[in-house]
C-alpha positions in Angstrom: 0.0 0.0 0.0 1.1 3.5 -0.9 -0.3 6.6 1.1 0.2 9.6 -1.3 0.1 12.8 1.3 -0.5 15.7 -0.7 0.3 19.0 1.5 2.1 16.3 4.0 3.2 18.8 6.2 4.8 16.9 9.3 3.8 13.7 7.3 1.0 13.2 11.0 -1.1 11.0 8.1 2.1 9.2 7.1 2.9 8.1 10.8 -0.7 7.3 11.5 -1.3 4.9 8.6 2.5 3.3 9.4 1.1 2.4 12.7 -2.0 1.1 11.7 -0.4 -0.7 8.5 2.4 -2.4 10.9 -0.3 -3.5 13.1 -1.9 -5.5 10.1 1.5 -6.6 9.0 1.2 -4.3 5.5 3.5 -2.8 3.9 3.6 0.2 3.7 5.6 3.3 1.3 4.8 6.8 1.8 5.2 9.8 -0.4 4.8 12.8 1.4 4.1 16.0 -0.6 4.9 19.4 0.6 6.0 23.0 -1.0 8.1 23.7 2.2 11.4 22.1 2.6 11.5 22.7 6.0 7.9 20.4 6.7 9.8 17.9 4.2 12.1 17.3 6.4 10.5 17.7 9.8 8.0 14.7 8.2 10.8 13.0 7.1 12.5 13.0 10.6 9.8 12.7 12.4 8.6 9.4 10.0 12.0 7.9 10.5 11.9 8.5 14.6 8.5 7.2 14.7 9.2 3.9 12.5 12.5 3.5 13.1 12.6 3.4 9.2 10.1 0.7 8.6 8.4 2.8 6.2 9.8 3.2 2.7 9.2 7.2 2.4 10.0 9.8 0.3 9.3 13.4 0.1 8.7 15.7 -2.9 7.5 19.6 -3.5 5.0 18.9 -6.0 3.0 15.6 -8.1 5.2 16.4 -10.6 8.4 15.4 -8.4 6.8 11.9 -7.8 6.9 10.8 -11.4 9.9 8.2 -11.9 11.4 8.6 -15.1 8.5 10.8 -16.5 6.1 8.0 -15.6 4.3 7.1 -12.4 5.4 3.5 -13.0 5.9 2.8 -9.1 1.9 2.7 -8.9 2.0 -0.2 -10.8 3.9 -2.6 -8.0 2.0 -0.9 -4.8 -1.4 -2.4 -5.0 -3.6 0.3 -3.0 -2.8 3.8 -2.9 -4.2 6.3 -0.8 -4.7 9.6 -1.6 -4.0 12.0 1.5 -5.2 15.5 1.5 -6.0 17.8 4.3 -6.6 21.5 4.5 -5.0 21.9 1.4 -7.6 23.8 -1.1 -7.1 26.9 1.2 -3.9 27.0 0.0 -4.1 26.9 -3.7 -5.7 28.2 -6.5 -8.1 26.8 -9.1 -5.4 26.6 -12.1 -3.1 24.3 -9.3 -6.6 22.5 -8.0 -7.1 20.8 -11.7 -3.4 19.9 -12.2 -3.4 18.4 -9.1 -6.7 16.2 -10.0 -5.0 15.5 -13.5 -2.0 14.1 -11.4 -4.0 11.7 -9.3 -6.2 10.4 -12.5 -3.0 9.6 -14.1 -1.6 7.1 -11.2 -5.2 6.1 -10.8 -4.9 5.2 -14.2 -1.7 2.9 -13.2 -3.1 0.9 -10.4 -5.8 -1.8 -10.8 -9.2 -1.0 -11.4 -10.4 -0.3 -7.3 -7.2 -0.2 -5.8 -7.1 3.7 -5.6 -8.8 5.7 -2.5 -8.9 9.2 -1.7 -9.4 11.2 1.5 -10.0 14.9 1.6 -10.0 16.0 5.1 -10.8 19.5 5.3 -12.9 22.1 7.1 -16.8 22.0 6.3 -16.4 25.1 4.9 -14.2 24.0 2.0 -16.6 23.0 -0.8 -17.3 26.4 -1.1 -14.0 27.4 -2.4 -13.2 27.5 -5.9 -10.0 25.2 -5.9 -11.9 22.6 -4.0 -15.1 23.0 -6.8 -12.3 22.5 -10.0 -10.4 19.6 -7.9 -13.7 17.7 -7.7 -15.0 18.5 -11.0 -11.8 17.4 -12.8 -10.9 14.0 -11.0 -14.9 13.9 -11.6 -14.4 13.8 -15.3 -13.8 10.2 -16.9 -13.5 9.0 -13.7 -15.6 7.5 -11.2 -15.5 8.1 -7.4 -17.7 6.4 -5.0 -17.9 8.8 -2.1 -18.4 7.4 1.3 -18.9 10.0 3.7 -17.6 9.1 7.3 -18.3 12.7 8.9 -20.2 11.4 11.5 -18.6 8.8 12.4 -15.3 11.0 13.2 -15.4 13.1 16.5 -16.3 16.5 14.8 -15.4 18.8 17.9 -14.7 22.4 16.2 -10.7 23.1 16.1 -9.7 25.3 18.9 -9.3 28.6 16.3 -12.7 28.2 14.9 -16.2 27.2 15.3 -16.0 25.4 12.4 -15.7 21.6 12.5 -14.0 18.8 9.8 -15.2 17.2 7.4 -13.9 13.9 5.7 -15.0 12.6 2.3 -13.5 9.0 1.4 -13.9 8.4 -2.6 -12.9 5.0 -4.1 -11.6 6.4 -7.4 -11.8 4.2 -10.8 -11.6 4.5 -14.3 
């Protein structure tokens, strides 16, 4: 299983589904997508203390980084991948919203048919933002996504700088 983390930040999402992967006995790689170099290689660090290295990780700036060779050819020998993104559309614009979703429907297009999932975990207030509205209508476009929505059954207490609470959509994405 690979756990694509798009806007990684301290790669929290990576360590989480390391520790819940080791306790199944999966393997698990992680590539961990940030603009910063700096929350590159705090999540790397902090990956590495957690694991002790039993995660296969690596850490890139953009989708664009992760492509081996000018291909996304490692999708191919990873079974599942997850897509990983949280409060990330606040932080981008439409034009980067749709190349982002062309990104993800070109490894989706790698993996088997059901093998690709993706979690958007974001504030409630999100759908209302342009780059969320291109994102979904682009991976929406020859591609089919199954959206189960486990809102309720996460613990939905508001974040401590706003009355507003999180939302998680969980899409298995297919072509």
């Amino acid at each position: 299983m690979t756990m694509v983390d798009i806007g990684c930040g301290p790669a929290t999402g990576g360590i989480a589904l390391a520790m819940t992967s080791a306790d199944a006995g999966c393997q698990t790689a992680y590539i961990g997508i940030d603009i910063s170099l700096e929350m590159r290689k705090i999540g790397s660090d902090l990956l590495n203390k957690t694991t002790g290295g039993a995660v296969k990780a690596r850490f890139a700036s953009s989708l664009t980084d992760i492509a081996v060779g000018g291909s996304h050819a490692w999708a191919d020998e990873q079974g599942v991948v997850i897509f990983h993104i949280a409060h990330f559309f606040e932080c981008i614009n439409g034009s980067q919203a749709q190349e982002a979703a062309q990104h993800i429907k070109d490894i989706v297009a790698k993996v088997p048919q059901g093998h690709a999932v993706l979690i958007i975990q974001q504030p409630h207030t999100v759908c209302r933002l342009r780059s969320y509205q291109d994102f979904m209508k682009c991976v929406s476009t020859r591609m089919t996504c199954h959206k189960h929505d486990v809102t309720d059954a996460y613990n939905t207490q508001p974040h401590a700088d706003t009355s507003v609470g999180t939302a998680i959509e969980v899409y298995g994405l297919s072509l």
